[in-house]
Backbone as CSV, one residue per row, in Angstrom:
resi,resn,N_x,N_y,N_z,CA_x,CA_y,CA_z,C_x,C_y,C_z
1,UNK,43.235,93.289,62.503,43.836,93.003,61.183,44.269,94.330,60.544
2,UNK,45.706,94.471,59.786,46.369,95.551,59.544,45.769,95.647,57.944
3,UNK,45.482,96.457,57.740,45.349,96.652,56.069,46.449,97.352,55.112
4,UNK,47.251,96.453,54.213,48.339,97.434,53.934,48.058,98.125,53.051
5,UNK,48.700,99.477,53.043,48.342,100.318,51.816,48.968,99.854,50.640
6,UNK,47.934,100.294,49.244,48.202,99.969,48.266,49.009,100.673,47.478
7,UNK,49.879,100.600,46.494,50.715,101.686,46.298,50.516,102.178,45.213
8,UNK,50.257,103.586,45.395,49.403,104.367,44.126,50.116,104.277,42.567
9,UNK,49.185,104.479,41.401,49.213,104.069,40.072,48.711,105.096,38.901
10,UNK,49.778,105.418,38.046,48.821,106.120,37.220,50.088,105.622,35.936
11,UNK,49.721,104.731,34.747,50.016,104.739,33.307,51.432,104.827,33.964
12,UNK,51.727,103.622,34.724,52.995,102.916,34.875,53.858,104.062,36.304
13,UNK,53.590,105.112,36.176,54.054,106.225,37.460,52.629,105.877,38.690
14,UNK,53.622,105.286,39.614,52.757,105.553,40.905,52.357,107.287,41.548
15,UNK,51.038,107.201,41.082,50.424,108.428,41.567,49.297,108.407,41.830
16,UNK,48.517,107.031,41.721,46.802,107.062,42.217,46.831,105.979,42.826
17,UNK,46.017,105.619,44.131,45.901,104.405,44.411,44.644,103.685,43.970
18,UNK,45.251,102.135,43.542,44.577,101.551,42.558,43.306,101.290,42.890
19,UNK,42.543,101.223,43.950,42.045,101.413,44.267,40.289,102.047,44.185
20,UNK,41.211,103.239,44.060,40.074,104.444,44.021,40.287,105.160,42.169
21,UNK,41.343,104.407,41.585,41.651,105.142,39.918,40.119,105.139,39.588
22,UNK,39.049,104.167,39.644,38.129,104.692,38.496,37.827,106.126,39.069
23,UNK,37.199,106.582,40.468,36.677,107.574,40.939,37.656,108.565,41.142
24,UNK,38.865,108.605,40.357,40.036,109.463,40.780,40.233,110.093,41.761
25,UNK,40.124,109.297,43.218,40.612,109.713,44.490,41.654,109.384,44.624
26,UNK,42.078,110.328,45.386,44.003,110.241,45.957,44.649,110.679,45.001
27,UNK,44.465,110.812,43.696,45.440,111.683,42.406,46.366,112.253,43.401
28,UNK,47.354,112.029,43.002,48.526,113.150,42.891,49.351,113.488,42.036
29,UNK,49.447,114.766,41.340,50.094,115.185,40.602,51.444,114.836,40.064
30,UNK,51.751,113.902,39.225,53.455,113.362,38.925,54.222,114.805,38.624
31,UNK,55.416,114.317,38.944,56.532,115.513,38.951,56.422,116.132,37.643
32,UNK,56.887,117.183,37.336,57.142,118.108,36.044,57.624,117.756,35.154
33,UNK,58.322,116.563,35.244,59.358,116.156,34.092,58.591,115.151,33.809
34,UNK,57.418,114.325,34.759,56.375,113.813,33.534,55.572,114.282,32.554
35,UNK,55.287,115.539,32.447,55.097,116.367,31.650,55.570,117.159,30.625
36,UNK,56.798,117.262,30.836,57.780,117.632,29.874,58.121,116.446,29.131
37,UNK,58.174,115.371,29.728,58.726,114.158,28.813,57.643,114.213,27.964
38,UNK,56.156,114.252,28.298,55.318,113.871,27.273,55.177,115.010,26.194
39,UNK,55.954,116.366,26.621,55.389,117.510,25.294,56.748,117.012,24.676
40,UNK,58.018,116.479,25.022,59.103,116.524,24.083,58.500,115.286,23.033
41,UNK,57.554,114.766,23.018,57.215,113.661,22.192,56.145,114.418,21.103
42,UNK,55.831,115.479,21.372,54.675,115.877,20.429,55.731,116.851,19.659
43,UNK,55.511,116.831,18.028,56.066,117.102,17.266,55.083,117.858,16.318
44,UNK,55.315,119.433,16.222,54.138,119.786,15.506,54.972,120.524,13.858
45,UNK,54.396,120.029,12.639,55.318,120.387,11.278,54.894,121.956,11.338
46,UNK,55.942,122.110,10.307,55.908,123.843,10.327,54.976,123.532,9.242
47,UNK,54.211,124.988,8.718,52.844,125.098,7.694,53.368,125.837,6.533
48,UNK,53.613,125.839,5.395,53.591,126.416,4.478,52.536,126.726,3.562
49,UNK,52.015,127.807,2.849,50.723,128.557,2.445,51.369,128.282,0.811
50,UNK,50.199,128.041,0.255,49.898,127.852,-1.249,49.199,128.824,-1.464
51,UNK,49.392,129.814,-2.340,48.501,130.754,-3.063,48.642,131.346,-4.126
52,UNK,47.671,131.007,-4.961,47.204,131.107,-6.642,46.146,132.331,-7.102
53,UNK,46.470,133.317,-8.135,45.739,133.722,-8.983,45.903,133.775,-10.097
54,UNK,45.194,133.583,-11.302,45.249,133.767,-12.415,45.497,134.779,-13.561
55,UNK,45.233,135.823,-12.563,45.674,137.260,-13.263,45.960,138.124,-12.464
56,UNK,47.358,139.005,-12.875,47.950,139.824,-11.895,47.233,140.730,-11.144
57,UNK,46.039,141.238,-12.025,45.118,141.972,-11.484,44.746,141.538,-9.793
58,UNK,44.456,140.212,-9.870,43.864,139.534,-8.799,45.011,140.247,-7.471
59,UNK,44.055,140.113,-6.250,44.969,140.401,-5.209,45.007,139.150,-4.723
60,UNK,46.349,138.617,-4.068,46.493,137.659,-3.144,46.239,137.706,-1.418
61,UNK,45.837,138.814,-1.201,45.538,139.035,0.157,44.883,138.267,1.099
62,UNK,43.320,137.660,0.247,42.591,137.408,0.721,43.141,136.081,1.201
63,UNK,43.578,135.253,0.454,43.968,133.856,0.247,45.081,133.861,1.990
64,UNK,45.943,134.582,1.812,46.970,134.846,2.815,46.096,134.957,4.362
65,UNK,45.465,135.888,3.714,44.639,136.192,5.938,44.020,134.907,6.024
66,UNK,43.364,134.555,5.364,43.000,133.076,5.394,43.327,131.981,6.231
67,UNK,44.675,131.965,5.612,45.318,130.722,5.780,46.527,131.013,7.043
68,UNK,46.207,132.373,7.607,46.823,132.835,8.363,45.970,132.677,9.541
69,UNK,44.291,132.610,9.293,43.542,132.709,10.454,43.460,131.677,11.252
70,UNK,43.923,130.254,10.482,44.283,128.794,10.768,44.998,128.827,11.342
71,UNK,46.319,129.258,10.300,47.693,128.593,11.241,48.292,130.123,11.080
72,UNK,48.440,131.159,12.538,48.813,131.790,12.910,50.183,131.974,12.350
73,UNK,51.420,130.889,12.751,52.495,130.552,12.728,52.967,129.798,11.735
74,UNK,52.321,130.487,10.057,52.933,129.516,8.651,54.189,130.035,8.662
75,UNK,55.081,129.438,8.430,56.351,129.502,7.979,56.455,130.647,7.192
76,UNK,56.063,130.739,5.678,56.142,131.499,4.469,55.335,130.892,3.568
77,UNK,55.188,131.651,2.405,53.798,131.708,1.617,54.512,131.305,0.281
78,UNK,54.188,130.305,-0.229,54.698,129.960,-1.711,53.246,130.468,-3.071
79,UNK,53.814,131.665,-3.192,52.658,132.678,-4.352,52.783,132.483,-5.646
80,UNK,51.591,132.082,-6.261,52.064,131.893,-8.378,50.379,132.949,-8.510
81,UNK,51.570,134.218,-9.102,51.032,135.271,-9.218,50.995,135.039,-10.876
82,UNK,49.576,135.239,-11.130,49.381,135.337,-12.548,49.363,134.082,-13.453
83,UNK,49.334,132.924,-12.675,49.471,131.438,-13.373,48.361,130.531,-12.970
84,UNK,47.975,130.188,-14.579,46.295,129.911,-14.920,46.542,128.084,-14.329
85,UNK,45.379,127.868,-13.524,45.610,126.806,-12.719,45.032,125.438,-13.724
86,UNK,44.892,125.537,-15.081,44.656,125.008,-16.115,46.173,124.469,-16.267
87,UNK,47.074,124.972,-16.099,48.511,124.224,-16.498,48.938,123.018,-15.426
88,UNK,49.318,122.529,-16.260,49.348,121.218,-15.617,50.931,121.325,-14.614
89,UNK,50.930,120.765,-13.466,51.722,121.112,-12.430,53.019,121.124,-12.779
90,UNK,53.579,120.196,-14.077,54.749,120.083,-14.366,55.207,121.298,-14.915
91,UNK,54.649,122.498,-15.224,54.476,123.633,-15.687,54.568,124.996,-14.741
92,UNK,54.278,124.279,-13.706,54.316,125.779,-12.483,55.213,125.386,-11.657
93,UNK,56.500,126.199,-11.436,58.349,126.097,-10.661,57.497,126.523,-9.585
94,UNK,56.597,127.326,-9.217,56.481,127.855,-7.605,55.677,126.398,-7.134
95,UNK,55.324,126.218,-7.815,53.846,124.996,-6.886,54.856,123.529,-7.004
96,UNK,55.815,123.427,-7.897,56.858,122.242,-7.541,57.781,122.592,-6.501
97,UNK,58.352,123.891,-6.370,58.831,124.149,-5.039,58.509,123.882,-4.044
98,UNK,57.004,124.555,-3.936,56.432,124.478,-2.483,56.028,122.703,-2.306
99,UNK,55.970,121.526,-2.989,56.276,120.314,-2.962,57.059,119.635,-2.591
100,UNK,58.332,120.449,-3.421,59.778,119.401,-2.629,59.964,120.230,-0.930
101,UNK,59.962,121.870,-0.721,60.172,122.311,0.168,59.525,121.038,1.617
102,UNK,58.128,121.537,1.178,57.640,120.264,2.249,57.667,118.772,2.581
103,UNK,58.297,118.258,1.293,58.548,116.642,1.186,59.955,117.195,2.131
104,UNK,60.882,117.674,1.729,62.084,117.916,2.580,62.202,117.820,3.865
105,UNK,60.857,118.770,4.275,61.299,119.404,5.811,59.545,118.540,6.359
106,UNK,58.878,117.669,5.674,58.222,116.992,6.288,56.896,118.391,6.770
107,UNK,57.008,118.793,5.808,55.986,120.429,6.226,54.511,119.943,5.940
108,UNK,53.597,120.969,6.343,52.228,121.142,5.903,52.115,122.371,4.727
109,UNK,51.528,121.838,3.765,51.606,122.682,2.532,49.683,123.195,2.431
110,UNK,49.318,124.280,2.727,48.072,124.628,3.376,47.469,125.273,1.837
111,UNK,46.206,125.250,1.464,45.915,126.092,0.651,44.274,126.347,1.096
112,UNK,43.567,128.023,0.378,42.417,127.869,0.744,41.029,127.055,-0.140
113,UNK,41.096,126.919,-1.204,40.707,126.054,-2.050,41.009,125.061,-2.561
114,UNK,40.247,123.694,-2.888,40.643,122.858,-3.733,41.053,123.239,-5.478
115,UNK,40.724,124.170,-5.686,41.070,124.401,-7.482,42.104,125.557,-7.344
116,UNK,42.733,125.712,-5.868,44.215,126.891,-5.959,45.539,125.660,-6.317
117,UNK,45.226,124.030,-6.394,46.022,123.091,-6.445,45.618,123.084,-7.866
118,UNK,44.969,123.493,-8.718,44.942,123.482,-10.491,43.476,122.989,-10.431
119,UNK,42.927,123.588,-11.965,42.011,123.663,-12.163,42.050,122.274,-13.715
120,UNK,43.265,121.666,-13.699,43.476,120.650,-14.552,42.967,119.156,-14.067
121,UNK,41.782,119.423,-14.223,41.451,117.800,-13.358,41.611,116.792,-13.388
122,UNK,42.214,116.217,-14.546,42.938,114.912,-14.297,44.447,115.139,-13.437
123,UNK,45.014,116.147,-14.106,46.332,116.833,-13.061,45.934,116.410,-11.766
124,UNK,45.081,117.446,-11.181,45.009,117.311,-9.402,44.667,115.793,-9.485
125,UNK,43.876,115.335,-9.765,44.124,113.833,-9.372,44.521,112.981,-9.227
126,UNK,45.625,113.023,-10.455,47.014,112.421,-10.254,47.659,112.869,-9.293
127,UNK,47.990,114.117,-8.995,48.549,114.544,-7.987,47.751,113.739,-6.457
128,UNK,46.392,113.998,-6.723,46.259,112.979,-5.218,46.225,111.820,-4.912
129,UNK,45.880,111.209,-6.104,46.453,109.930,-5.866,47.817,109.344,-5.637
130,UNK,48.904,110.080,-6.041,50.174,109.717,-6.412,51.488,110.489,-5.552
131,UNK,50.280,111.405,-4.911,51.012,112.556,-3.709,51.093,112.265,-2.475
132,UNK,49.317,113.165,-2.267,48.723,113.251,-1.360,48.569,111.923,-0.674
133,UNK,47.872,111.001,-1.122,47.020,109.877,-0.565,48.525,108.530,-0.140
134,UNK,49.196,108.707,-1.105,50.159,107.640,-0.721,51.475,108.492,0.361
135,UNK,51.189,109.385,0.610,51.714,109.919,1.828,53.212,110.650,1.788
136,UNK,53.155,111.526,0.549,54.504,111.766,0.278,54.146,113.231,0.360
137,UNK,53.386,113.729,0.449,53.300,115.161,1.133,52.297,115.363,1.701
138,UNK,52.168,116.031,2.742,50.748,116.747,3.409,50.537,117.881,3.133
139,UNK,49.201,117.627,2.878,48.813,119.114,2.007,47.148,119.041,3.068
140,UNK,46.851,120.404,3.100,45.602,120.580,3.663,44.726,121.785,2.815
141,UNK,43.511,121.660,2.452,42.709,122.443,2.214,41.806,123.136,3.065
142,UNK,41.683,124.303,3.190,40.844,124.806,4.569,39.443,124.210,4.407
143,UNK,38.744,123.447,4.833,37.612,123.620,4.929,37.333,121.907,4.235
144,UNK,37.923,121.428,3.273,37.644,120.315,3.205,38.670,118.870,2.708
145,UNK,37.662,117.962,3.874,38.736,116.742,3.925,39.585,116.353,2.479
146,UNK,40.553,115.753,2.820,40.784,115.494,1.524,41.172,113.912,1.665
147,UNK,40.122,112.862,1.373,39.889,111.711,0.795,39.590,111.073,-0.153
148,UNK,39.582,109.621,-0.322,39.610,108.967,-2.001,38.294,108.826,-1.969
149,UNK,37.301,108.777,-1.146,35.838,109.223,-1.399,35.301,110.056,-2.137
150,UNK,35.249,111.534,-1.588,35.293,112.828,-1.373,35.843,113.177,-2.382
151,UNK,37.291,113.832,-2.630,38.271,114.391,-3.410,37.736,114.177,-4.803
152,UNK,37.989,113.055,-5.232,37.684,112.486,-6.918,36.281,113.522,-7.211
153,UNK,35.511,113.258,-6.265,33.975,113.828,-6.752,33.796,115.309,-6.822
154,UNK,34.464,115.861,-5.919,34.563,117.313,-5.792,35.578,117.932,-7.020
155,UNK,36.938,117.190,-7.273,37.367,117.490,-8.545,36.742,117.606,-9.607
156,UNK,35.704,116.726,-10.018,34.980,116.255,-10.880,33.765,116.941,-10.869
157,UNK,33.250,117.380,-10.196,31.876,118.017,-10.255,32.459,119.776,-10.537
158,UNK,33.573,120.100,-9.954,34.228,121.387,-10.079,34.401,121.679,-11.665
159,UNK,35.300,120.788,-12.228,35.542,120.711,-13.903,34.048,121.040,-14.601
160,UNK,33.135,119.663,-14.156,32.131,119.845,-14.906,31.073,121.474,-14.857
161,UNK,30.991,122.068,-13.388,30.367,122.691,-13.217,31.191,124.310,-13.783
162,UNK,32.244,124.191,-13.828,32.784,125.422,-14.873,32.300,125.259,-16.220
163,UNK,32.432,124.171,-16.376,32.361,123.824,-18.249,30.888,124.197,-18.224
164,UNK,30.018,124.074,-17.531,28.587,124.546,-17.700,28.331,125.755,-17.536
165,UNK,28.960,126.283,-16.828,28.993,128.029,-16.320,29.275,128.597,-17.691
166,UNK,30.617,128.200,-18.191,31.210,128.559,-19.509,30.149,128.450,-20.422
167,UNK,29.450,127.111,-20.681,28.566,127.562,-21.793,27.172,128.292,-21.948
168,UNK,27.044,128.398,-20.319,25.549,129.489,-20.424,25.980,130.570,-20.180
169,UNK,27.340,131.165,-19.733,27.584,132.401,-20.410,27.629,133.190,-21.612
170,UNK,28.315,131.710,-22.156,28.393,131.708,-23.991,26.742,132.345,-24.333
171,UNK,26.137,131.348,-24.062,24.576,131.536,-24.620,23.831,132.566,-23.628
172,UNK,24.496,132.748,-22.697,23.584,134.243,-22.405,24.481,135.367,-22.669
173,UNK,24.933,135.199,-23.316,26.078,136.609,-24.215,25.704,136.703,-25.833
174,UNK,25.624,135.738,-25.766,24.969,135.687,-27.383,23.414,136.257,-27.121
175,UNK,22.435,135.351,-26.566,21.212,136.071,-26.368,21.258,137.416,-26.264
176,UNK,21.831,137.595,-25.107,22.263,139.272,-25.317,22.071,140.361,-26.334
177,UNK,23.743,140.007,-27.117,23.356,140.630,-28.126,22.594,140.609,-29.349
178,UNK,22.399,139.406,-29.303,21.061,138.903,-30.507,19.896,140.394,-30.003
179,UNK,19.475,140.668,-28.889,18.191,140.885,-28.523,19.081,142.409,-28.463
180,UNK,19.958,143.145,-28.351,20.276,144.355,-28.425,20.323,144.723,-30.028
181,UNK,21.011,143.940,-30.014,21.072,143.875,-32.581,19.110,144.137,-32.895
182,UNK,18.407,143.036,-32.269,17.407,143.253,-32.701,16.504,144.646,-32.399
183,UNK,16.667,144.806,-30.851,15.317,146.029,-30.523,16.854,146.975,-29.899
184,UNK,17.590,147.059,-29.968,18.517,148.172,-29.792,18.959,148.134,-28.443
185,UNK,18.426,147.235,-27.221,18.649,147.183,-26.090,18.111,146.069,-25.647
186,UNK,18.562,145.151,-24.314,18.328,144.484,-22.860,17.848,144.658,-22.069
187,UNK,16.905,144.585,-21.694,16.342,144.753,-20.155,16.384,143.274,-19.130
188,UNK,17.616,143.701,-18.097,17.476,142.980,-17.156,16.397,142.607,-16.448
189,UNK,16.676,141.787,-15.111,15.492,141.722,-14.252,15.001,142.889,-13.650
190,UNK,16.326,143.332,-13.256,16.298,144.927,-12.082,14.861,146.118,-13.385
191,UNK,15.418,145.466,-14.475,14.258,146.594,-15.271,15.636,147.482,-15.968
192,UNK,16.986,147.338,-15.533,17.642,148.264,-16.336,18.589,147.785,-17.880
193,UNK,18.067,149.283,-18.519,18.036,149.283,-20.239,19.771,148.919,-20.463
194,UNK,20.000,147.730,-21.073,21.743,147.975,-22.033,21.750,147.814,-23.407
195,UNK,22.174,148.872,-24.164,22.439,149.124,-25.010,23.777,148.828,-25.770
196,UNK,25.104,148.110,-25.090,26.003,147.165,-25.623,26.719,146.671,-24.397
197,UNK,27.821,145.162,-24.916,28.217,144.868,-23.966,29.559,145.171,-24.380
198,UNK,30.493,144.804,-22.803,32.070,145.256,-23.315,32.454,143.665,-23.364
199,UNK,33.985,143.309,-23.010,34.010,142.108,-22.599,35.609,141.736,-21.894
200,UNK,36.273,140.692,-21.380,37.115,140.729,-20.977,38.364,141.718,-21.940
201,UNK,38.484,141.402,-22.921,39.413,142.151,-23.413,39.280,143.411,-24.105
202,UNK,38.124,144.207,-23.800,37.938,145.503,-23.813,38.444,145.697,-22.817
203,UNK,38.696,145.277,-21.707,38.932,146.067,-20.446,40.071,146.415,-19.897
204,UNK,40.860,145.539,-20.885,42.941,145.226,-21.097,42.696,146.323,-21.887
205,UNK,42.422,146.100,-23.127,41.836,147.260,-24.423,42.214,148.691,-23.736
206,UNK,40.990,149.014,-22.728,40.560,150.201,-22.176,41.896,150.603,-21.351
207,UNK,42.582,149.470,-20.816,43.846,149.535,-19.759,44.985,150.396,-20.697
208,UNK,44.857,150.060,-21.986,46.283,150.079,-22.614,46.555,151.298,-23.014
209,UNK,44.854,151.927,-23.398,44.556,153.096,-24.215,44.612,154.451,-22.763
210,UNK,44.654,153.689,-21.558,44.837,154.662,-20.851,43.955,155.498,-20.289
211,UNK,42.470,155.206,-19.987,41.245,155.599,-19.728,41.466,156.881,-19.138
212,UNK,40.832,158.110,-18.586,41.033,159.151,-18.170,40.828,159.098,-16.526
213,UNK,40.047,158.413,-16.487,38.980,158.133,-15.078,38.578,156.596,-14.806
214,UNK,38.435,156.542,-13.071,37.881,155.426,-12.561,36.787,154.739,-13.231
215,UNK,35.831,155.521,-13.029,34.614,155.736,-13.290,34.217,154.889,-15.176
216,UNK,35.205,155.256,-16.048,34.934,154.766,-17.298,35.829,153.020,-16.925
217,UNK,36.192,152.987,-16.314,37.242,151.639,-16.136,36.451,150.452,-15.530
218,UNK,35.832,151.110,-14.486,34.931,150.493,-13.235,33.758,150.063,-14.529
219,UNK,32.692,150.957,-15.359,32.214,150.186,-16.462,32.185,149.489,-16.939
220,UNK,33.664,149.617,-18.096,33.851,148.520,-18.959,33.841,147.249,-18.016
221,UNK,34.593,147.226,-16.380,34.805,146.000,-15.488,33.545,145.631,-15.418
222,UNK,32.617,145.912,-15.289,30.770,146.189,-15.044,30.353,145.348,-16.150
223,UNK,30.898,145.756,-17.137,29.743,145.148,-18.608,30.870,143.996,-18.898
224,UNK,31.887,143.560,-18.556,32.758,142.232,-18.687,32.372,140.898,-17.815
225,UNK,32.145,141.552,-16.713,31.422,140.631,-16.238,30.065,140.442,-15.653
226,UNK,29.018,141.375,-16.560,27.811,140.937,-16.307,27.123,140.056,-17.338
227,UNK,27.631,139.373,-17.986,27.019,137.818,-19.032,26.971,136.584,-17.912
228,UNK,28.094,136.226,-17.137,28.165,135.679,-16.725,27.443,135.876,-14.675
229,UNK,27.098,137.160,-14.787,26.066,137.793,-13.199,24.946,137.349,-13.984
230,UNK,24.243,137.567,-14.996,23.035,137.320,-15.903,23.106,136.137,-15.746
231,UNK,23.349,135.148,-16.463,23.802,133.698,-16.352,23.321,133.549,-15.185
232,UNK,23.513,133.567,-13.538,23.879,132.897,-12.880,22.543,133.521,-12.214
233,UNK,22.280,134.812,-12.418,20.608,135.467,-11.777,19.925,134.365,-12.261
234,UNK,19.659,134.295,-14.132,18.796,133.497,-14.341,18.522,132.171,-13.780
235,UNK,18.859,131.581,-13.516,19.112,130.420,-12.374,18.293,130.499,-11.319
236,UNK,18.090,131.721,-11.105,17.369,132.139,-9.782,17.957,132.245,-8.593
237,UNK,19.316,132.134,-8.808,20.169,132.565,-7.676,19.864,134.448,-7.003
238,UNK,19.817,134.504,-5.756,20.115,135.638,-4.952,21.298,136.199,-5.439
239,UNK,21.166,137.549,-4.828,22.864,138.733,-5.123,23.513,137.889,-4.148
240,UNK,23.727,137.434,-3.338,24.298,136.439,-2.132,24.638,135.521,-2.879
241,UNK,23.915,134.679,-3.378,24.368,133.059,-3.900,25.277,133.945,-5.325
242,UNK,24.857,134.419,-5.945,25.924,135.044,-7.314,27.257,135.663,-6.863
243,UNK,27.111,136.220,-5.924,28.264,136.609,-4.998,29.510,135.132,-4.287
244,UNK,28.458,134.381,-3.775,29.464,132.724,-3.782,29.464,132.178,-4.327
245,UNK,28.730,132.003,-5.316,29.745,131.528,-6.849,30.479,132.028,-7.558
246,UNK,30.670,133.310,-7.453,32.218,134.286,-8.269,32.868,133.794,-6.973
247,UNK,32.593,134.246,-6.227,34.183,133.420,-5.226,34.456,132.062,-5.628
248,UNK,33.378,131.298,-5.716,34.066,129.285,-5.721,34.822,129.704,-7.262
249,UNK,34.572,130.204,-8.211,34.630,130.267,-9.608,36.440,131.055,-10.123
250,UNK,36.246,131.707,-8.781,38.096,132.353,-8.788,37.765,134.027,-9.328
251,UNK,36.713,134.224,-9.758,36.304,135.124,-9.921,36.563,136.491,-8.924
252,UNK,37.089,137.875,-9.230,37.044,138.678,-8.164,37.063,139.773,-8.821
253,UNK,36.761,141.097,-7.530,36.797,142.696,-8.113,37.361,142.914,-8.659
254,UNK,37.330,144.295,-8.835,38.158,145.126,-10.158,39.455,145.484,-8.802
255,UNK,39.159,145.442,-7.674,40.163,145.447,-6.955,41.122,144.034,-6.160
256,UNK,40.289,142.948,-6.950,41.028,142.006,-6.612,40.030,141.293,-5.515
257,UNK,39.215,141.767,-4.942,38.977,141.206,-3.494,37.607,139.611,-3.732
258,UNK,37.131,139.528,-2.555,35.932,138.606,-2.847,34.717,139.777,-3.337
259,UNK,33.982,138.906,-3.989,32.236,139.393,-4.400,31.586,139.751,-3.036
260,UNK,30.722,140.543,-3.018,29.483,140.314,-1.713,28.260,140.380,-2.376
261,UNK,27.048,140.839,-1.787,26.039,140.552,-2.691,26.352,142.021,-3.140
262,UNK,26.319,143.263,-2.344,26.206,144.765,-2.674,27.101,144.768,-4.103
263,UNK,27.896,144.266,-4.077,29.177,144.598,-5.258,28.660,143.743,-6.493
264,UNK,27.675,142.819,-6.242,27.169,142.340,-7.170,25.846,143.195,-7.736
265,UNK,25.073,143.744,-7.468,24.373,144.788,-7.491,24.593,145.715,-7.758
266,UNK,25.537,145.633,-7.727,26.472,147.806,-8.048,26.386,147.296,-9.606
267,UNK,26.684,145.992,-10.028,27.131,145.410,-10.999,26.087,145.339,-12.421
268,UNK,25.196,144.852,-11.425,24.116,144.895,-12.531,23.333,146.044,-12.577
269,UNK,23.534,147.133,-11.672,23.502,148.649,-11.736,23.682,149.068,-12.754
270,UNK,24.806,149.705,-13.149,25.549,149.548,-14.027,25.793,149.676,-15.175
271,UNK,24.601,148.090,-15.532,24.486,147.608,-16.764,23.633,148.380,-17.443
């Protein structure tokens, strides 16, 4: 009795005999142009980069290598240098650009934070509900999903958890100087004596008047933002954890860059 051969099979191209497909014996390799047919079907969007700071001071660098370490091959970088993410989107021409650009060309619009899309929280939400989610642009955040689960809560806990930051700065700035007015000085945890504080707009102040030296500049930057390093020690946070919360917070050096713990320490040095 003759046994006829079966004639080999693979996803409609004869190339395995049917046979032996579960244990993939007899494979043979389909021609090249089954392979090419299948990459001409994969379609990958070009990436466009979102990146936000609030004050010119800020550097945008960091945001850029970032979003560069992802996607190697972004197109170009849509930058709103100096625009407070409190304004509501109808308000910022670069961040409606980089919107239609990608609704246009069907792009990926990449950013590294959820609050570099505005720090206006009913804004971003409208925006994701009315954007994002019903599928009229793709937008990606590094690091986290962006769903109708998820999203709403993380917006929402972000708002709230500034507005709390904000007011125990308030009240540990006031304590502050209540307790310097009274005994003439502060003593931190570290044990070191302050005798006054500066504050954000001493430090424009100090900018305008033209300081002589680093050294008196780097200070005033020192005593502007140590109410809010105080604040966040008391808590019982580490130089580490105070260090990643000035980053989540948008917070950065006098050179623009991220916090570490050392630079947070230099900080309350300093004081």
């Amino acid at each position: 009795m003759t046994c006829q051969k079966q004639k080999p099979w693979i996803f409609g191209y004869h190339a395995m005999p049917k046979s032996n497909a579960d244990k993939m014996v007899g494979w043979q390799k389909p021609p090249h142009s089954f392979w090419e047919g299948l990459e001409m079907n994969v379609h990958t969007p070009d990436v466009y980069g979102l990146v936000r700071v609030s004050t010119i001071k800020q550097d945008v660098e960091h945001q850029i290598q970032k979003i560069k370490e992802h996607y190697p091959h972004v197109k170009d970088f849509f930058i709103e240098d100096g625009v407070s993410g409190a304004l509501p989107r109808s308000q910022r021409p670069i961040f409606q650009k980089a919107i239609a650009t990608c609704k246009k060309e069907k792009a990926l619009l990449v950013c590294t934070r959820l609050d570099r899309l505005g720090r206006n929280a009913p804004d971003v939400l409208d925006f994701f509900q009315n954007e994002i989610q019903k599928g009229k642009v793709n937008v990606e955040v590094i690091g986290l999903p962006l769903d109708p689960m998820t999203t709403p809560i993380m917006v929402g806990v972000g708002s709230i958890e500034r507005h709390l930051i904000s007011e125990r700065t308030k009240d540990a700035l006031a304590r502050i100087k209540a307790e310097i007015r009274d005994k003439g000085f502060y003593v931190t945890k570290e044990g070191k004596k302050i005798t006054s504080l500066g504050s954000p707009t001493d430090l424009s102040k100090a900018s305008a008047k033209g300081l002589a030296t680093r050294r008196a500049k780097a200070d005033l930057y020192a005593e502007a933002k140590l109410p809010l390093i105080i604040s966040l020690q008391e808590q019982g946070m580490s130089l580490r954890g105070i260090a990643n919360r000035l980053n989540e917070l948008g917070e950065r050096t006098i050179r623009g860059n991220d916090f570490n713990a050392q630079q947070v320490k230099l900080i309350l040095g300093r004081g």
